[in-house]
C-alpha positions in Angstrom: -28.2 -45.7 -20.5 -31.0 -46.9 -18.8 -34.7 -46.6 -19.4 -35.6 -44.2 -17.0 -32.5 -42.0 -17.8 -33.6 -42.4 -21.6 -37.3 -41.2 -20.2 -35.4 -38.2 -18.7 -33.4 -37.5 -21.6 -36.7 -37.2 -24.0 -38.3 -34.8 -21.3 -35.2 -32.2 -21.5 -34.8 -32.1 -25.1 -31.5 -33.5 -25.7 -32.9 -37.1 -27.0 -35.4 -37.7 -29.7 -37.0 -40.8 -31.0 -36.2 -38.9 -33.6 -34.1 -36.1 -35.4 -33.4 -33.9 -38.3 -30.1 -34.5 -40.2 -28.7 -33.7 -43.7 -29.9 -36.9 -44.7 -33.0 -36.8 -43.6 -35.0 -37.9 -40.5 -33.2 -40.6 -38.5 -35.0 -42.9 -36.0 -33.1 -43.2 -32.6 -33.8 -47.3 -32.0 -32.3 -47.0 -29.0 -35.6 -44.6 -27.7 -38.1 -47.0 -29.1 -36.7 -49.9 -27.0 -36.3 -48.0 -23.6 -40.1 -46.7 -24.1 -41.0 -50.2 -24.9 -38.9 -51.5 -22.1 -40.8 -49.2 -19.3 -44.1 -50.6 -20.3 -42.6 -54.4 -19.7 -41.2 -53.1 -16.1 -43.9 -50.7 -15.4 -46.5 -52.1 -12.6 -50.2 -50.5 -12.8 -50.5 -48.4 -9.5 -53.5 -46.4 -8.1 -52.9 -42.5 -8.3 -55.0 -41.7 -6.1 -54.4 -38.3 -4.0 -53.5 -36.9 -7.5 -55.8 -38.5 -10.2 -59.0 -39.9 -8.4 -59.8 -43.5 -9.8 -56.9 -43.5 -12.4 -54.5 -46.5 -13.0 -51.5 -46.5 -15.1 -47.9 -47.8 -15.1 -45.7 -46.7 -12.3 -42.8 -45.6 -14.0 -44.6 -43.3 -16.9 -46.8 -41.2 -14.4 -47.8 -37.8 -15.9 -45.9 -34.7 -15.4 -46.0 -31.5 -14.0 -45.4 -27.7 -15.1 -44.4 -25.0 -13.3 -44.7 -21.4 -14.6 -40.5 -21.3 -14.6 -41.0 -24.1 -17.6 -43.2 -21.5 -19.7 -45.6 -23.9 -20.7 -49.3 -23.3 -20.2 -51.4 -26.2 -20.1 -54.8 -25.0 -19.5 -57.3 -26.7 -17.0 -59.4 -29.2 -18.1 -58.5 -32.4 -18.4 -55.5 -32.7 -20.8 -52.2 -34.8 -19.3 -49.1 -35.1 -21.0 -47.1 -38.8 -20.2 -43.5 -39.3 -18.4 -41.0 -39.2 -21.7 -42.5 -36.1 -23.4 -40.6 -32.7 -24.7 -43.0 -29.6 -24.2 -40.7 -26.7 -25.4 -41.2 -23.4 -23.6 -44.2 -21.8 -25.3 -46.2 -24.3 -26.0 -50.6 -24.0 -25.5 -52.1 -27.3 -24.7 -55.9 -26.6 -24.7 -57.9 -29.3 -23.0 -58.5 -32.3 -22.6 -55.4 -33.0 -24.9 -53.1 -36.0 -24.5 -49.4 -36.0 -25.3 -47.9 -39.6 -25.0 -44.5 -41.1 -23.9 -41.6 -40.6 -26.6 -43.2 -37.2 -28.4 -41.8 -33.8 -29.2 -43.8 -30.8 -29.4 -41.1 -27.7 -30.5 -41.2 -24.2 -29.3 -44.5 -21.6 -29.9 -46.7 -24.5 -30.9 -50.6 -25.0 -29.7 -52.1 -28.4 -29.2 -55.9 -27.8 -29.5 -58.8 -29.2 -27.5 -59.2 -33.2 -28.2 -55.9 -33.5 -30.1 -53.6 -36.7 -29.5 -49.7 -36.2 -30.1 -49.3 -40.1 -30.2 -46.2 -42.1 -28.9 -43.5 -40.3 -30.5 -44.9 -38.3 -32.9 -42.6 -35.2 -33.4 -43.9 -31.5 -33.7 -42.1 -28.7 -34.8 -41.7 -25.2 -34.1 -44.9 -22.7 -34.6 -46.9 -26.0 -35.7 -51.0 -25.5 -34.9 -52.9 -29.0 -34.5 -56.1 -27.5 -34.6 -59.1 -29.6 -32.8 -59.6 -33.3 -32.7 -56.4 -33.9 -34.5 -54.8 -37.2 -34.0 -50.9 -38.1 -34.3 -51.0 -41.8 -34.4 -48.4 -43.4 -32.0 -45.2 -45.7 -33.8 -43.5 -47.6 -31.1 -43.3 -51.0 -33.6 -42.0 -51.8 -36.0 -38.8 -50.3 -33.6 -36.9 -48.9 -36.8 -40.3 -47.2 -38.4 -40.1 -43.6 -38.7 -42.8 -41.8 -36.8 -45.7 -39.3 -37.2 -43.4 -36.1 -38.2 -45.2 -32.5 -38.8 -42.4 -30.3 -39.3 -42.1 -26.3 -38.4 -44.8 -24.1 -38.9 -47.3 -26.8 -40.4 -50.7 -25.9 -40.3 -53.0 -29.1 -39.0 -56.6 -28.6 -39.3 -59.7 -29.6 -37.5 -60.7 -33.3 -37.1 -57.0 -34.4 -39.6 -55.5 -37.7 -38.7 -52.1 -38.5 -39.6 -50.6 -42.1 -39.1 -48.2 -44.9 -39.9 -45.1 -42.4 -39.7 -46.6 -40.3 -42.3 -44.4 -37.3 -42.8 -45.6 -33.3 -43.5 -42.8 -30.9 -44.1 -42.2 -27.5 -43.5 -45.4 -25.0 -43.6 -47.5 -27.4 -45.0 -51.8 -27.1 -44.6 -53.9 -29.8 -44.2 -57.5 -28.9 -44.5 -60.0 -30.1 -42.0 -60.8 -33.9 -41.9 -57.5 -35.1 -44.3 -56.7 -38.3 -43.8 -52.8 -39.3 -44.2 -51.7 -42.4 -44.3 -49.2 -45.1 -46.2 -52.4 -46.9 -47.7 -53.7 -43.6 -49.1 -52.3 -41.8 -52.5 -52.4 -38.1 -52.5 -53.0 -36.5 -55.6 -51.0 -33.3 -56.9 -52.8 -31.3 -58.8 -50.4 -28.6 -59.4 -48.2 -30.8 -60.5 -50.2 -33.0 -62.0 -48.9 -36.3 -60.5 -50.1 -38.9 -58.2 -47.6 -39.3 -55.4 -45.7 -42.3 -53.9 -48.0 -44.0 -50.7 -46.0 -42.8 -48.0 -44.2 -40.1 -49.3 -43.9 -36.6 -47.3 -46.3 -34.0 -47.8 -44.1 -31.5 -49.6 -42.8 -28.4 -48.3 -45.4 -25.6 -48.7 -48.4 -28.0 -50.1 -52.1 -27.0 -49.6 -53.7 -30.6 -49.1 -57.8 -31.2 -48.7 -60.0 -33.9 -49.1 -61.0 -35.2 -52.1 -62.4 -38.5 -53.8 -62.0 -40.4 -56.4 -63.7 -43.4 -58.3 -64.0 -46.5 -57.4 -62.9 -49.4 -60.2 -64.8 -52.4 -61.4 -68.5 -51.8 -63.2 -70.6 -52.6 -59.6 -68.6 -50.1 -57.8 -69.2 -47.8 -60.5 -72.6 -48.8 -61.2 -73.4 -47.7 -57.2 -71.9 -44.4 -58.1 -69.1 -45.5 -54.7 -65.7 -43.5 -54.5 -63.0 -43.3 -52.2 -61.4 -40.7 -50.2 -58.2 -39.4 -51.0 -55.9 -36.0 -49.9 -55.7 -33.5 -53.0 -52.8 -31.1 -52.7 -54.8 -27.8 -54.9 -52.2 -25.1 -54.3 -48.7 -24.6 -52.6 -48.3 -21.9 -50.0 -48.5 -18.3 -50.8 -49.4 -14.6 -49.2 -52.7 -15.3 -48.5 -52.3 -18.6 -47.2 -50.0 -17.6 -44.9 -52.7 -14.3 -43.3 -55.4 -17.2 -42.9 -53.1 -19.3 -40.8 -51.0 -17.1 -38.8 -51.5 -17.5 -34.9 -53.2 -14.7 -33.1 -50.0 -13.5 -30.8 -52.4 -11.9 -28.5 -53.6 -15.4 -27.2 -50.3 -16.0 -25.7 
């Protein structure tokens, strides 16, 4: 396949960059090199007539919805790149920006300033709340990316990056920060996880600190920031996070 077939391919659905197996997530190379392969062929081009004083490559132009796609994407400034999946409803508030290579799965929102970077993948009935940002993973071409699995909770002002992963029905509590330089701290359990590893199903995760080491860090009273999971998803959880249907 060629690029642009690949670019059409990730806008029905039936490619990802990439997908759940038994074995995991699997990256689909082959994605990651035809994305990457449009931005060496692509030419900047005016588009005027459609987006006043806007230049971008010619070959990853931003699409279009029509009601028949059940998609609403709300005026306001929000685009959404050549090479993206927008399942049928899914709420992009603006101004959003979904880029090239992403996947955002049936009955999710994507709130006002939220970035679904280059493809990140978005489950089913996930909320990114405002100002959330999906960090982009094009290189290097076999890293997993950004993954926030079905019904995940994402709030306000979280950034996830470097192919961090958050599994099913997970919270993040505004302003979290995720990413493979930063351990997160269990407190249920008791454990400091892995840097990199998944967010675990179900986890509750907000910011926290910790210490610094060495006496003149301590002696300025400095600390760092670091993701606490506090609690695993329960009953009352699940009432503060459910979306309001009616808004649909």
């Amino acid at each position: 396949m060629n690029y642009e077939e690949i670019l059409d391919a990730l806008e029905t659905g039936s490619m990802r960059a990439a997908s759940p197996s038994k074995d995991g997530w699997v990256v689909n190379i082959e994605v990651k090199q035809a994305i990457l392969q449009s931005f060496k062929e692509g030419v900047n081009t005016s588009y005027e007539g459609i987006y006043e004083g806007f230049v971008d490559k010619h070959n990853l132009p931003p699409q279009y919805f029509s009601p028949e796609d059940r998609v609403r994407l709300v005026p306001g400034g929000s685009s959404v790149r050549r090479g993206a999946y927008i399942a049928p409803s899914v709420i992009i508030m603006p101004p959003a920006y979904i880029n090239v290579g992403a996947y955002v799965g049936e009955g999710s929102m994507v709130d006002s300033h939220a970035l679904v970077g280059s493809c990140a993948q978005v489950g089913k009935g996930v909320h990114l709340s405002a100002a959330v940002q999906l960090g982009g993973v094009l290189e290097p071409i076999g890293m997993h990316p950004v993954i926030i699995e079905d019904e995940c909770f994402i709030g306000a002002g979280v950034s996830i990056v470097e192919g961090i992963m958050v599994q099913k029905r997970a919270i993040i509590a505004p302003g979290v920060i995720l990413s493979k330089s930063i351990p997160v701290y269990d407190a249920v359990k008791e454990e400091i996880r892995p840097r990199g590893e998944a967010i675990p199903e179900g986890a509750v995760v907000i910011p926290g600190s910790r210490p610094m080491k060495g006496d003149w860090a301590n002696s300025q009273g400095l600390s760092m920031q670091c993701p606490i999971i506090v609690k695993y998803r329960d009953q009352s959880t699940d009432a503060s996070t459910e979306l309001e249907q009616a808004l649909r």
